[in-house]
C-alpha positions in Angstrom: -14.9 -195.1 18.3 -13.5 -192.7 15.9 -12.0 -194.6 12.7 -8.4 -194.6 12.9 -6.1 -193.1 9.9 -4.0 -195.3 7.4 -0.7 -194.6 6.0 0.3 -195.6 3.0 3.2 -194.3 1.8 2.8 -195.2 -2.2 0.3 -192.5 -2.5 1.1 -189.5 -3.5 -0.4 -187.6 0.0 -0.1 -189.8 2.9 -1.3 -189.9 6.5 0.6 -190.0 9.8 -0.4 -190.9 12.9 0.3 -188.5 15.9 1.0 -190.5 19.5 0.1 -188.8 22.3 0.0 -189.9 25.6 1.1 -193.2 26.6 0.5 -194.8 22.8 3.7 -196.3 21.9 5.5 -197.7 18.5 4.7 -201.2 20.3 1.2 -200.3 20.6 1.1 -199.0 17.1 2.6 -202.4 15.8 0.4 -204.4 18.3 -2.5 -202.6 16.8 -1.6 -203.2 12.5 -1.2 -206.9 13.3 -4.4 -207.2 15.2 -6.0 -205.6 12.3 -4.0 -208.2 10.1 -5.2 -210.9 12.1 -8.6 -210.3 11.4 -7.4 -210.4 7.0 -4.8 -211.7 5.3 -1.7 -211.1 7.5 0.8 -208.8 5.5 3.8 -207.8 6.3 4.0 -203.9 7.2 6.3 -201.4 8.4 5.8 -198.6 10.6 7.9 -195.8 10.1 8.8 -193.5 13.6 9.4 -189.7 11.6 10.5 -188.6 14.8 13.9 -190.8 14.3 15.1 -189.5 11.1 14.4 -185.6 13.1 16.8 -186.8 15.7 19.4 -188.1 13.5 19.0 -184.8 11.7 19.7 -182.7 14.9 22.6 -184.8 15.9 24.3 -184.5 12.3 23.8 -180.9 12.8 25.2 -180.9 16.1 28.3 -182.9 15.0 28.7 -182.6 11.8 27.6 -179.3 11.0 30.0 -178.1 7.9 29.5 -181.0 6.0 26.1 -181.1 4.7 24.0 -184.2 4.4 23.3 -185.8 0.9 20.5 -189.1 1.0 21.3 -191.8 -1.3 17.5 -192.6 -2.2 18.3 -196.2 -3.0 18.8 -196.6 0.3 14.7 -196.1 1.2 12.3 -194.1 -1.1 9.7 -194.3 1.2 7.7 -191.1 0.7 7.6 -190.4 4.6 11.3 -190.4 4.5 12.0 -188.4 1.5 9.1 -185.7 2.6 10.7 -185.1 5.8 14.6 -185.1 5.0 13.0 -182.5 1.8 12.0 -180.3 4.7 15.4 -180.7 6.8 17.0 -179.3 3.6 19.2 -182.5 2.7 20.2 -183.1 -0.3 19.6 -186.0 -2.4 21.5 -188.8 -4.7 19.5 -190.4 -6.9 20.3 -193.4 -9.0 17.4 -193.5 -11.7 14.4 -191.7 -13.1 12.1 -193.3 -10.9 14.0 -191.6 -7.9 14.9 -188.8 -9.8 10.4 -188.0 -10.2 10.0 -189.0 -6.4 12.9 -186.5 -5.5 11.4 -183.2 -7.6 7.6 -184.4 -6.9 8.5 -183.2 -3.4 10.0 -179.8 -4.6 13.4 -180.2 -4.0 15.6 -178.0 -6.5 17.9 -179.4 -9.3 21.0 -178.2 -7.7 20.1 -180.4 -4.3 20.2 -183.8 -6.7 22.9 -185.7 -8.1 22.2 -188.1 -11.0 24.2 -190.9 -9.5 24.9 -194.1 -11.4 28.3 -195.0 -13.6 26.2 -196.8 -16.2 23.6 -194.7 -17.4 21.1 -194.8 -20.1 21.0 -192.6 -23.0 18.1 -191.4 -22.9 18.3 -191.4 -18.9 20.8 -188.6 -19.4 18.7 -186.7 -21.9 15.8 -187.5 -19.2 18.3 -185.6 -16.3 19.0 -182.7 -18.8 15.1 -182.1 -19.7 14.4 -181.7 -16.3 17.7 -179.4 -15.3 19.4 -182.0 -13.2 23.1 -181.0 -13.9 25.0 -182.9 -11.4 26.0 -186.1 -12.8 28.6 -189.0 -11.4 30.9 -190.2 -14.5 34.3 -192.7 -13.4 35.3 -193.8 -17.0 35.3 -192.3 -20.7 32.2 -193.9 -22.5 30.4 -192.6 -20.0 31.8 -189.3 -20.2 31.2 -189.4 -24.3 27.7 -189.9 -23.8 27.4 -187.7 -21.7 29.1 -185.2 -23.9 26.5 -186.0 -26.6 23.5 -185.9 -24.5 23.7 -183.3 -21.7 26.0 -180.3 -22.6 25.4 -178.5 -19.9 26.2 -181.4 -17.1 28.6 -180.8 -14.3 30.4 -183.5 -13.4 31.4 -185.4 -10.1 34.7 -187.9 -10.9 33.4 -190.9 -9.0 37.2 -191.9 -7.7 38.6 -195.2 -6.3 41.8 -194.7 -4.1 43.5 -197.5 -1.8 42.1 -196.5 1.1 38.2 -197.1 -0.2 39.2 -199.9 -2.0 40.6 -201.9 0.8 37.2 -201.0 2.6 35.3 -202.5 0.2 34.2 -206.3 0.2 33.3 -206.5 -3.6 35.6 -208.2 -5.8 35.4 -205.1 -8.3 35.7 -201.5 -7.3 33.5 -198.6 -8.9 35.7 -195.3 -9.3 38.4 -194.4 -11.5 42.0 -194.6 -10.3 44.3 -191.7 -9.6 46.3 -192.3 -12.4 43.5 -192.5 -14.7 42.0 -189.3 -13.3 44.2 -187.3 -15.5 43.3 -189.2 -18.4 39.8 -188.2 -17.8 40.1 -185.2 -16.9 41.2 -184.2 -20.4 39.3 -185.7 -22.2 36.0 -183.9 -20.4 38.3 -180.6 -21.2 38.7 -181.8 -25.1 35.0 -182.4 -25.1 34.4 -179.2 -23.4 32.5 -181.3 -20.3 32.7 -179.1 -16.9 33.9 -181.4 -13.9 33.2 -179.4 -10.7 34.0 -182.1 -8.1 35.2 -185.2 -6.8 33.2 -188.3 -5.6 34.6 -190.9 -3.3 32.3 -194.1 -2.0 32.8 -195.2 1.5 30.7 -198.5 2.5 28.3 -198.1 5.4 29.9 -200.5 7.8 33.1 -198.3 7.8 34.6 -198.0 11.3 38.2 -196.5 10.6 38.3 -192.6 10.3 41.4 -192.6 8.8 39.6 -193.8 5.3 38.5 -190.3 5.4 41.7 -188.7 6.2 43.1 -190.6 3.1 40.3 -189.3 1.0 41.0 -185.9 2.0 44.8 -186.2 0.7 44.0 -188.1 -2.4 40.9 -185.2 -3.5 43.6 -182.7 -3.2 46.0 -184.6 -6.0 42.4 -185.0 -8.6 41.9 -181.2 -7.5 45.4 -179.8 -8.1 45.3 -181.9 -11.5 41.8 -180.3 -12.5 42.7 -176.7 -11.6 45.5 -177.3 -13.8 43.0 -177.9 -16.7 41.4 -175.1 -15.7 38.2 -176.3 -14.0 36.9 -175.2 -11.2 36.6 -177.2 -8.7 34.0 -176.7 -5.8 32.5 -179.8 -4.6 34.2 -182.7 -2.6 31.7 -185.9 -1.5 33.4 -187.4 1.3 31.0 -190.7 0.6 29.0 -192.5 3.5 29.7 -195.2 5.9 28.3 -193.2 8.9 27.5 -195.9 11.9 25.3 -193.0 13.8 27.7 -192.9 17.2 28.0 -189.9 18.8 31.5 -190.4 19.0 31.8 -192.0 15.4 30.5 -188.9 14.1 32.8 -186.6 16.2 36.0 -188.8 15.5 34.9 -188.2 11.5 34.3 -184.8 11.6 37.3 -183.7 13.6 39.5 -185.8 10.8 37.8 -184.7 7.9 37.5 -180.8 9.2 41.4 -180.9 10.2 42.5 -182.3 6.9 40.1 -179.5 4.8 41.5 -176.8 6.6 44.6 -177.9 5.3 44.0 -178.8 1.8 40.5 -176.8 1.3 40.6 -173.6 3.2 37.7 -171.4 3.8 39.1 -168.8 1.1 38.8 -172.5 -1.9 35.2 -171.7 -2.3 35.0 -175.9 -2.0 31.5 -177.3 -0.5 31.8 -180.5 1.7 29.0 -183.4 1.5 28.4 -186.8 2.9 26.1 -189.6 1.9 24.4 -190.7 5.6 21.6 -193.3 4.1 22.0 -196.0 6.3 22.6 -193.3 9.6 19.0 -191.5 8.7 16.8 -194.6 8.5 17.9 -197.9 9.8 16.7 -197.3 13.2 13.2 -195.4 11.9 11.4 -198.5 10.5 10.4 -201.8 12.1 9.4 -204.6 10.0 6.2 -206.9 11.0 6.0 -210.4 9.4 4.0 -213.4 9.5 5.2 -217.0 9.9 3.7 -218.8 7.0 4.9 -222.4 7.2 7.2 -224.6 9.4 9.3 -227.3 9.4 10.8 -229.5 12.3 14.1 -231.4 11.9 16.8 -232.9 13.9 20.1 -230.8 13.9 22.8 -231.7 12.4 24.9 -231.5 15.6 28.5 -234.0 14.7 30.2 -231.5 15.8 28.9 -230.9 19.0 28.3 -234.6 19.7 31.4 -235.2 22.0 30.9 -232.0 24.0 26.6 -233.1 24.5 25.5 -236.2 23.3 22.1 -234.9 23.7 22.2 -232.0 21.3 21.6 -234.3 18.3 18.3 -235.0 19.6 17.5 -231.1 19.9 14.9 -230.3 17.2 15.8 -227.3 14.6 13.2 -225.2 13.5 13.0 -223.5 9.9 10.2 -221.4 9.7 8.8 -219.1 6.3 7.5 -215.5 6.5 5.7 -213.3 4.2 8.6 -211.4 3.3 12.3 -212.6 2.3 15.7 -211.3 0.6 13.8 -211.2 -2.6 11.5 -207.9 -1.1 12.3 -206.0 2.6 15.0 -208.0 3.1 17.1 -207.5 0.4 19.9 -205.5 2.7 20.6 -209.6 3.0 22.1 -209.5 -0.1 24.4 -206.7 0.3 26.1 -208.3 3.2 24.2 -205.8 5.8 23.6 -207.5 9.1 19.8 -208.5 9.7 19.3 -207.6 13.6 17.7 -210.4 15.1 13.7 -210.1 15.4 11.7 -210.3 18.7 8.2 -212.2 19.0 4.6 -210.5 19.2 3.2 -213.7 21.1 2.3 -214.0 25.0 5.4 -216.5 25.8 6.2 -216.8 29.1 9.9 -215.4 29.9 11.4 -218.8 31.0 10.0 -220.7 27.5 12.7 -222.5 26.2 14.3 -221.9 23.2 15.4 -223.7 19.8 18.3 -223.2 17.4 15.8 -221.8 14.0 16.3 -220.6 10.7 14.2 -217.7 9.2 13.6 -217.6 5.1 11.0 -215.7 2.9 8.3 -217.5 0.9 9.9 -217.8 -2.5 11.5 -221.3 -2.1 14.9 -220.2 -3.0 17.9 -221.4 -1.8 19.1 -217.4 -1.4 15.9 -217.2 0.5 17.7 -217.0 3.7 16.9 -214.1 5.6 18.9 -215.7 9.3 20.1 -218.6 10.1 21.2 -219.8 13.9 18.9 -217.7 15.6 17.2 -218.8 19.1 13.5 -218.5 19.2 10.8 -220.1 21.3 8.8 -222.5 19.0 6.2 -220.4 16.7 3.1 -221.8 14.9 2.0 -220.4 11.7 0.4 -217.0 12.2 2.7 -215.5 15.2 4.0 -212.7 14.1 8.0 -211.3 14.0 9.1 -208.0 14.6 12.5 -206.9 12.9 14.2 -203.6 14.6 16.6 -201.2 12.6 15.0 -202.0 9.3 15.0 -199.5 7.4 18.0 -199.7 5.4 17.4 -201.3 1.7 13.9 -202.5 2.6 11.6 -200.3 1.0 11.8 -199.5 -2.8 11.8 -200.7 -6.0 11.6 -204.4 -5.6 14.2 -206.4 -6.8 11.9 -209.1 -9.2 8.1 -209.2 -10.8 5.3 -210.1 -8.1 2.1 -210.8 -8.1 1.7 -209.2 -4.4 2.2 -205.9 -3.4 5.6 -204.2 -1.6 4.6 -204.1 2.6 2.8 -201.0 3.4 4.4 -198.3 5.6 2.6 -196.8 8.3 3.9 -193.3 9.5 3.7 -191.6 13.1 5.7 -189.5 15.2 5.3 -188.5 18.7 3.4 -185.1 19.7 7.2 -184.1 21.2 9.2 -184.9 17.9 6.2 -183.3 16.0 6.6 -179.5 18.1 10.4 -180.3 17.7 10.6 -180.4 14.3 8.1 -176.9 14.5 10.4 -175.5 16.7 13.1 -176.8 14.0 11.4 -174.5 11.3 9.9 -177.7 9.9 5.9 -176.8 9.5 3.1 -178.7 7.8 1.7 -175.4 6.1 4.9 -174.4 4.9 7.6 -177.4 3.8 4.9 -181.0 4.7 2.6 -180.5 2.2 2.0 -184.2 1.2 0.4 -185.5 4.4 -1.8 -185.2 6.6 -1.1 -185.0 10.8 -4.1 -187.0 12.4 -4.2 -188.4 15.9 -3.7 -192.0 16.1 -6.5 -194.0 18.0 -5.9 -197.6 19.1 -8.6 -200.7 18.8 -10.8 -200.5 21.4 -10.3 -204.3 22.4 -6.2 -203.5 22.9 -6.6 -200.7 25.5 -8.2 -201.2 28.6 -9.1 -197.6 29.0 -9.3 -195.2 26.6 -6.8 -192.3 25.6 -7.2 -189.3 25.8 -6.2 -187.4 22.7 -7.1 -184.4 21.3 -9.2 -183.9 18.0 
């Protein structure tokens, strides 16, 4: 049997697997955790390329004047940031560590924004060594060291207006106010600090288009006010908060491109981005985990008691995984809903099913990844597969440990893989960091063997 490829996506050149003929993402999955089975069951993800190509395509279809900027907090994977480099998207980046990942792939200075309100010192001497001009600033001591450190930074006013703030959930909102814009504004011109653009943040579960229609009207006050300074303005970031609906992505673009052509016309000069992170990746990664330990107890059922007697003697299950809130789950912690996981076990369809609680292996009471969630009864070693997770899984963790991040393992259909050829997207050309080999399953998981080219 020929030795099948490995992807690991914290090395600098990475593999992915190619899928021809009937070989699934199920199958690819199926095939990592036997493999894990057989060692020390870690969780992994695998990583369909051919998503992010599609969500590409559909942006372009209906949102085609605003151009796409990836938040690289969002996933740094290398697999995502190699192929989004070759889609020409631009990138925000919120430290030096994404900062190197971004320009390791070749993207040019004037495709990255040095996001981040707080910045280091020498992280802003870091940004100017390196010709990364485009910095975020929302408040004064940020634009003094700025001032000091990196003369020749362009600046984005990172700006809070009603209509973001009532669509954020945090207690404190990041952005200076429109009546503080002025204030800022000249004290970058008595600094002599270029400010070339506006910022707005938008979270990601946003459904109302009319945030954006208000952001439209309230760039055109900070615009008229700069312009009166004398800057010139050319750069307007609408924020993110794109769902990935056809229709949500028509219904934004027809209220964002209605209100530009009123405030912005073509004749302005003014650029229009967007931050899809969540849009590009969610849907591109599934997450395999391991139950590690369990725990039975009765549920506390009071008050259900008078509706079923019964369901106090219905057991609850709480069972550990490998990962937690603490690692690839950490979208937990910024409120992002967790999609409930299917099992990788042979269960019959009619097995019954129990009231269970999911939570990573720190012992932490924040450890709680889902809680209320029906699942037949596992044993330690079945396995868990979480959908649409690729959204604040994999990066930087968030503390010290001894064991290492989840791997990812890349592939992409032979169709998405001629598509994104037929795209302009080649290996030779614009994927020079990894390698295209066709993926082979375990013999003992296929009853008859594929048939794919060398």
């Amino acid at each position: 049997m020929v030795e099948r490829m490995k992807g690991i996506s914290y090395e600098p050149h990475f593999s992915v697997g190619l899928l021809e003929g009937a070989t699934s993402l199920c199958d690819v999955i199926d095939n990592h955790i036997y493999e894990q089975t057989l060692s020390e069951k870690k969780a992994f993800f695998v990583a369909d390329l051919g998503v992010i190509l599609r969500q590409h395509v559909r942006w372009r279809t209906h949102m085609a004047q605003i151009r796409p900027f990836y938040p690289v907090r969002c996933n740094s994977s290398q697999g995502v940031i190699e192929v989004l480099a070759a889609l020409g998207t631009g990138f925000i980046c919120n430290n030096k560590f994404e900062l190197e990942l971004v320009q390791s792939h070749g993207i040019p200075s004037e495709d990255i924004i040095y996001s981040g309100v707080c910045k280091q010192v020498s992280q802003i001497k870091n940004a100017a060594k390196n010709g990364i001009d485009l910095l975020v600033c929302d408040h004064e001591a940020e634009l003094r060291k700025i001032s000091r450190s990196h003369p020749n930074a362009k600046l984005l006013l990172q700006v809070s207006t009603e209509a973001s703030r009532q669509d954020n959930n945090l207690s404190m909102s990041f952005g200076c106010s429109l009546k503080d814009c002025r204030h800022l504004l000249e004290s970058a011109k008595e600094l002599g600090v270029q400010v070339v653009g506006i910022r707005f943040l938008v979270s990601d579960d946003c459904k109302d288009d009319q945030v954006y229609t208000n952001t439209i009207s309230d760039a055109r006050c900070v615009f008229d006010m700069a312009e009166e300074l004398g800057f010139k303005m050319k750069i307007l970031d609408i924020g993110g908060g794109f769902g990935g609906s056809d229709t949500q992505l028509e219904l934004i673009n027809h209220a964002v491109m209605s209100m530009v052509d009123q405030y912005f016309p073509p004749l302005s000069g003014v650029s229009i981005i967007a931050e899809p992170g969540s849009y590009f990746v969610s849907s591109a990664l599934t997450l395999a985990v391991s139950i590690i330990s369990k725990e039975v107890a009765l549920r506390d059922c009071q008050d259900q008691a008078h509706d079923d007697p019964s369901a106090n003697d219905e057991p609850e299950f709480q069972y550990y995984m490998n990962e937690g809130v603490y690692g690839s789950f950490a979208c937990k912690l910024t409120e992002m809903v967790i999609t409930a996981p299917t099992v990788q076990m042979n269960t019959c369809s009619k097995s019954p099913v129990f009231s269970s609680s999911l939570w990573g292996p720190s012992g932490d009471d924040l450890d709680l990844v889902m809680e209320h969630c029906l699942l037949p009864e596992l044993n330690i070693g079945d396995w868990l597969m979480f959908s649409h997770a690729g959204a604040y899984s994999v990066g930087q963790p968030l503390c010290t440990s001894d064991s290492k991040a989840p791997p990812v393992f890349y592939v992409v259909s032979s169709s998405d893989w001629y598509e994104m050829q037929d795209s302009g997207v080649t290996q030779e050309a614009t994927l020079k960091n990894f390698s295209l080999v066709p993926y082979f399953l375990n013999a003992c998981l296929t009853d008859a063997a594929l048939s794919i080219p060398a």
